[in-house]
N, C-alpha and C positions, 0 to 999 in steps of 0.2 A: 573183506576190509570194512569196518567202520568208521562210517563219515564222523569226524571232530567238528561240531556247528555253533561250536561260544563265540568264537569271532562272529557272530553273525548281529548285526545291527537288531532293534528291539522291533521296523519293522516288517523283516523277512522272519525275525523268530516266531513272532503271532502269527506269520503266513502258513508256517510250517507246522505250529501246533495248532491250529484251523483244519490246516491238513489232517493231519497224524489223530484227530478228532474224527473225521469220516472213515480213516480208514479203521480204527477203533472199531467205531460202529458196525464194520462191515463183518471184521472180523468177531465180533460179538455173537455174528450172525452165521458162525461158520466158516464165511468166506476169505478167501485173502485176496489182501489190496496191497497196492504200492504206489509211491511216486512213480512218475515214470517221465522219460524223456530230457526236453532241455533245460529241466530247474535242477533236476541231476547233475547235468551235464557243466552247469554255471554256477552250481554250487560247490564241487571239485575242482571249477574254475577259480572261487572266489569270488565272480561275479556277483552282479546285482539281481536278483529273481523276484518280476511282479505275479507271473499265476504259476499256477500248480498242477498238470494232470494227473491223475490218479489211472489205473488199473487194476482189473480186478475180475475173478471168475464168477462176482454175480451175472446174472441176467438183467438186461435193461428195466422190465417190468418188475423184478425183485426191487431192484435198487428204488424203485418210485414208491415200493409199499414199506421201503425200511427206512423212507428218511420224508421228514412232513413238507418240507421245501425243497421242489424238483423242479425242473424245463425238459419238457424231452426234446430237445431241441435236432440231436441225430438219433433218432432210435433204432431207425433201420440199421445204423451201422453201428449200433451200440453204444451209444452215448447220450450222458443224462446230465444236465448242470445239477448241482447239488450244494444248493444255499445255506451255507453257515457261517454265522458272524455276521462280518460285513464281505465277506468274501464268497465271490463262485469258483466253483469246480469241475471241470469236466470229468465226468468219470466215466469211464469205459471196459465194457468186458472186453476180455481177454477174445482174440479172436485174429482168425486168417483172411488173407484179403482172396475172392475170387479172381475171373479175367478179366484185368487190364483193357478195356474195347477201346478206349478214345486216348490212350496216353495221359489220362489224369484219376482215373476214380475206376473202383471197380464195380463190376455189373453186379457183384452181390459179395457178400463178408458170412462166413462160417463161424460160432461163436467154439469157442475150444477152452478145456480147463487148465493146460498149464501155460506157465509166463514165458516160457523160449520161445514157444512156438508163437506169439503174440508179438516179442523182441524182433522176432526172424522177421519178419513183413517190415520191417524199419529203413529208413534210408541208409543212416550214416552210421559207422557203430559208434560215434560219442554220443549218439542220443538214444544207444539204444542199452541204456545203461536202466536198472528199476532200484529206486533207494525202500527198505522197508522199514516199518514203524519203530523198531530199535536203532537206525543209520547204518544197515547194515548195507554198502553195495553187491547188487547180484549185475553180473558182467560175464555173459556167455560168450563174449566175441570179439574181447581185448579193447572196448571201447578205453579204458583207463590206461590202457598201453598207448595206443593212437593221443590220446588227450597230453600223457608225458610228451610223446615225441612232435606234438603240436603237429599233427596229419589228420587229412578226413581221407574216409574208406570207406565205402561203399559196404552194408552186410550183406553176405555172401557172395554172388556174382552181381558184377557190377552194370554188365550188360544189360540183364534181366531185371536191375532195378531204375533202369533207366529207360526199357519200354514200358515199363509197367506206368511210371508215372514221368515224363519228360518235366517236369517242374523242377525234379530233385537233379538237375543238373548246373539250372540256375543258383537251389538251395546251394551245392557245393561250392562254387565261386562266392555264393555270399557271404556262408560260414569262411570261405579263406579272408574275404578281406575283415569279415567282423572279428574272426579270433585270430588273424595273423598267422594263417595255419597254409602248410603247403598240400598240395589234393595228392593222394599216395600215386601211386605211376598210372598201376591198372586202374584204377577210377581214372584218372586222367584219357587214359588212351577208349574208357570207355564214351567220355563226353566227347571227344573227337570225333567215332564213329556213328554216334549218333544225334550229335547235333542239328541237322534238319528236321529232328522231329519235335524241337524245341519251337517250331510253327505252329505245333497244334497246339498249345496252352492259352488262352486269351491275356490278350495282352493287360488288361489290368492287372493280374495276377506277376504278369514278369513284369512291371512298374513298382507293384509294394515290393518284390525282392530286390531291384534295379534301384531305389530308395536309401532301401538300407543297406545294399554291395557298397555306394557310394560313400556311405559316411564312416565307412571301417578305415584302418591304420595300414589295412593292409590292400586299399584299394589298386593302386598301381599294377601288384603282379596279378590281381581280381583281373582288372579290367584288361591286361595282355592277355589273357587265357580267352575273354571273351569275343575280343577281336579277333585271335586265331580260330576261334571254334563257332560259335552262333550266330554272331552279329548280323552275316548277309540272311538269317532266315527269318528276319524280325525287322517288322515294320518302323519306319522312321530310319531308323540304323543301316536298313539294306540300301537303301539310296544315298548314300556317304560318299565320295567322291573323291574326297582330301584322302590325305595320309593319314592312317587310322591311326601311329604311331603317335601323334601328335594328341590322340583322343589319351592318352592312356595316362591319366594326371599322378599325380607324387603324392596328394592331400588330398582328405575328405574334402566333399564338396557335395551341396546343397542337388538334389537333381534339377531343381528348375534353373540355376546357374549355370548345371552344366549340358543338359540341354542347351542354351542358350548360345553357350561359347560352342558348341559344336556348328551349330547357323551362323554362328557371326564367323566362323573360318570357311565354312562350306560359303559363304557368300564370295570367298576371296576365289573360287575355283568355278565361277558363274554356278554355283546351282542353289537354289533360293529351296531352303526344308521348310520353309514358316507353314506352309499350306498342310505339310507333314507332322504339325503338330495335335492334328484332331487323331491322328493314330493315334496317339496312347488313352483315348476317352479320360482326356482332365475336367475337371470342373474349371468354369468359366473361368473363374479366377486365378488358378495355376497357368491357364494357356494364357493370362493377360500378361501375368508375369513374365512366363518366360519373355514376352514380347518385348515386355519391358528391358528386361538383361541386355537383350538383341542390341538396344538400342543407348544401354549405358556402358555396353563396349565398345559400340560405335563410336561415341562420346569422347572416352577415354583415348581411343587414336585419332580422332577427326573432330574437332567440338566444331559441331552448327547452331550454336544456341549460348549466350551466356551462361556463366554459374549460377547467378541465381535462376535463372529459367529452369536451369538443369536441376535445381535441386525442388525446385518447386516443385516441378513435372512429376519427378520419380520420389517412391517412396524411399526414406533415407534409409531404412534396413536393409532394400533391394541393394543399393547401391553401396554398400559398409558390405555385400556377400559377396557384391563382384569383387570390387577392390580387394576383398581378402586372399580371393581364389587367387587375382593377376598378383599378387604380392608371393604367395605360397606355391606358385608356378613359374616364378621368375618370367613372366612373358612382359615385354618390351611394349607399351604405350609409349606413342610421343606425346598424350593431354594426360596424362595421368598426376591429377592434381592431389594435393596431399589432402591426408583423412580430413586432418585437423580445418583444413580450410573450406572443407565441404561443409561439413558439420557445424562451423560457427556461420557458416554462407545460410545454412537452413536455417539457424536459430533464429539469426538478425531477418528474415523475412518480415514482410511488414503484414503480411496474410498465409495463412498455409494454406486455405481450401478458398476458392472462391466464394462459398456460402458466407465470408464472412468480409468481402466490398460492402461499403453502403450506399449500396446503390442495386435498385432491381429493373427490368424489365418494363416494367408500368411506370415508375416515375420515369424512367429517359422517354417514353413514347409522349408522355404527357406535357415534360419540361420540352419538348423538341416540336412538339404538335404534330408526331409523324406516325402514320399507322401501323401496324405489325409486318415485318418482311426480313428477308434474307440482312439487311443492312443493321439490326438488333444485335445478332449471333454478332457480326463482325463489330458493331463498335464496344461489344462487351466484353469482349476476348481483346480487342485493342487496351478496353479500361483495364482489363485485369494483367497485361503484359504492362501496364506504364507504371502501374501499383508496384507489383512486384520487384521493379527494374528501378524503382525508387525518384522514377521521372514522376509522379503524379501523387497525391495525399492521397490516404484512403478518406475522404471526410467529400459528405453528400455535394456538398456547395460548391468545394474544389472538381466534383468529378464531372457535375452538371457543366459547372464552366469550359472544361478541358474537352467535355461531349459536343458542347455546341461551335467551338473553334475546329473539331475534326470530323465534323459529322458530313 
């Protein structure tokens, strides 16, 4: 079959003739190359495709003498970036994978010259599709059959590809919820029998696919697949309490949201996850977030704080993600105040950040003739709640005044 690629936007077309330019070269060289994998797989889709991997029976040190801008970034396992344009490329010899020792990488890769046997080491067969320099697809394993019938499949035994690398179990619930695809039976029954060993993968690696499971169309039956199957073998997750039923949302959703809403329910069944949020090694910043969510679902069924408190506190994007999710989950808040009224609540602030009171530190010690102590912190968090709350001006003279009546 030949791929039809005029529909294609002007810039995945430069991507592909950037491509179709190395692989050129390769084959200049004797060798032959190919696209290969999920820009294949998303370009039969129609999809959007930002990089390109290549394949190819050069040798990794060939490929660094045949092209002037290289990275050998994997060499041991055959793989060299290959700088053209403005674009990079992975490109990779054709090659078998050794054993499997930890469930994710193998102890060593055999370079091999034809492309099945390169294809055959593949997870899924929609990605184990190779487009070549005329758009010709080469498809040894029905991936374009699976891709019509919108199904992921395992290539060849599905058991065996799922010791080899337990990641690609994750992968498969990903690709369901990103391409709305259902997992074919036997790949299914094969994730079931080996879902404990979805432990041995580090957990940042199941967070970037847990990221992107979450924001597919087809989340919902994703995420039932993953409650019957993994969930208790993965940190954070296994200590769930509630009714996992309830985890399994309709709508994409942001993960630090839905982290979030999962502690703000598990709160309702005594068991506090916030401590369980260093499992997934977030940067400071995500774990602040999610904290934040915790606390603006809180909010929205219990408000301990005015509006404008509330909007001051929490970033207005955090809070425009929850309200999205509780609007796209139908779930019941009794404070669930309207968008509209949040938003014009942030605008009319008389401060967003405290950096911008006038008034610091050194002149209230000064105007007050009191020395430095715990009682600073408190009447400046006092000036900045009376600010905000529209009891007090922001302006030096009023705040001096209103300091020494509360001091």
């Amino acid at each position: 079959m030949k791929l039809e690629l005029a529909y294609l936007n002007h810039t995945t077309q430069a991507l592909i003739i950037a491509a179709n330019e190395v692989i050129g070269e390769l084959k200049l060289h004797g060798y032959e190359a190919y696209i290969v994998g999920g820009a294949v797989r998303n370009l039969l889709l129609k999809k959007e495709i930002n990089d390109i991997d290549i394949t190819t029976n050069c040798l990794p040190e060939n490929i660094i003498k045949i092209f002037s801008k290289t990275v050998p970034v994997g060499i041991d396992h055959g793989t060299v970036i290959v700088l053209r344009q403005d674009y990079q490329f992975e490109v990779t010899t054709f090659r078998i994978d050794g054993e499997y020792i930890d469930h994710r990488r193998p102890d060593q890769v055999q370079f091999v010259t034809d492309l099945k046997s390169d294809l055959e080491r593949r997870d899924f067969t929609i990605n184990a599709l190779a487009l070549s320099e005329t758009h010709e697809i080469i498809d040894y394993f029905d991936g374009q059959k699976d891709l019509g019938n919108k199904e992921i499949r395992a290539v060849g035994n599905a058991a065996h590809r799922f010791e080899e690398d337990a990641l690609r179990m994750m992968r498969a619930i990903r690709f369901q919820s990103v391409l709305y695809f259902n997992i074919e039976e036997n790949t299914l029954l094969a994730i079931e029998k080996h879902a404990a060993t979805i432990a041995l993968v580090s957990i940042e690696r199941i967070v970037v696919e847990m990221k992107k499971l979450l924001m597919g169309k087809g989340v919902h039956q994703a995420l039932h697949i993953f409650y019957k199957t993994m969930y208790s073998h993965l940190p954070f997750f296994r200590d769930i309490k509630g009714n996992t039923a309830s985890y399994q949302v309709h709508s994409p959703v942001d993960f630090t949201v839905y982290i979030a809403y999962i502690i703000y329910c598990e709160l309702k069944v005594d068991q506090d996850l916030t401590s369980k949020i260093s499992d997934f090694k977030l940067s400071n910043q995500e774990k602040k977030q999610i904290k934040d969510c915790v606390l603006i679902f809180d909010y929205f069924n219990q408000p301990d704080m005015s509006l404008k408190s509330f909007v001051y506190r929490f970033d207005i994007d955090l809070i425009q993600d929850v309200y999205r999710f509780i609007l796209n989950e139908k779930i019941i808040f009794d404070n669930l105040v309207d968008i509209t009224s949040i938003q014009n609540a942030k605008q009319q602030l008389p401060i967003q950040t405290r950096d911008e009171l006038q008034i610091d530190g050194n002149v209230l010690m000064s105007y007050l003739n009191k020395k430095p102590g715990p009682w600073l912190k408190s009447m400046i968090n006092k000036i900045e709640l009376a600010v905000i709350e529209g009891r007090l001006s922001n302006r030096q003279e009023k705040i001096l005044e209103w300091a020494k009546n509360h001091v």
